[in-house]
N, C-alpha and C positions, 0 to 999 in steps of 0.2 A: 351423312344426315340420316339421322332415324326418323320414320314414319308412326307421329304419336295418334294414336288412335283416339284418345280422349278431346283432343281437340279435331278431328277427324270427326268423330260424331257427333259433339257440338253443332257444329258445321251442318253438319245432313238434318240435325234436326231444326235448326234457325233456317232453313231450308226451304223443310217442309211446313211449319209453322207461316215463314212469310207465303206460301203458295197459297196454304188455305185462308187466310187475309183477303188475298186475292180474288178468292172464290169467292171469298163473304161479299167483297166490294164489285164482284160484276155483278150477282145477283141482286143487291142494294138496285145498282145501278141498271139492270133489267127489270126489275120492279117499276122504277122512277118513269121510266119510258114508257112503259106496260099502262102505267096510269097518265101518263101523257098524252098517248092513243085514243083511251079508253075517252080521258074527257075531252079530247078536240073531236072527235067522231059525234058524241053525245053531243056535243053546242053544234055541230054542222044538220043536226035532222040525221035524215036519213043519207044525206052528203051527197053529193053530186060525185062521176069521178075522180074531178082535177080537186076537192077539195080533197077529197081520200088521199089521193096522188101528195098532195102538200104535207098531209100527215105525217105520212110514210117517210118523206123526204126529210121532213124537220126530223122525226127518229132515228134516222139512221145516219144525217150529220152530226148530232148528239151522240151517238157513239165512237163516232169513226173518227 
């Protein structure tokens, strides 16, 4: 079996192409949160702990 390099590179670069996809789509998706924060903070006032606390929580079940 010969090792064809042409599809070999192919390969490395469909790769790297879908990683940075990836990177596009966390950042999207750390944006999305980022302004989810932002306006449940902003409608809570100045927020009480536990309302903080619920934020937080609703954000990072959203990611996880």
């Amino acid at each position: 079996m010969t090792f064809n390099f042409k599809s070999a590179a192919n390969s490395r670069a469909n790769l790297i192409e879908l990683r940075a996809l990836q990177v596009e789509q966390l950042k999207r998706d750390d944006e999305i949160v980022r302004k989810w924060i932002e306006n449940d903070i902003t409608a809570a006032g100045a927020g009480a702990p536990s309302t903080i606390q619920s934020v937080l929580a609703r954000a990072i079940s959203s990611v996880g």
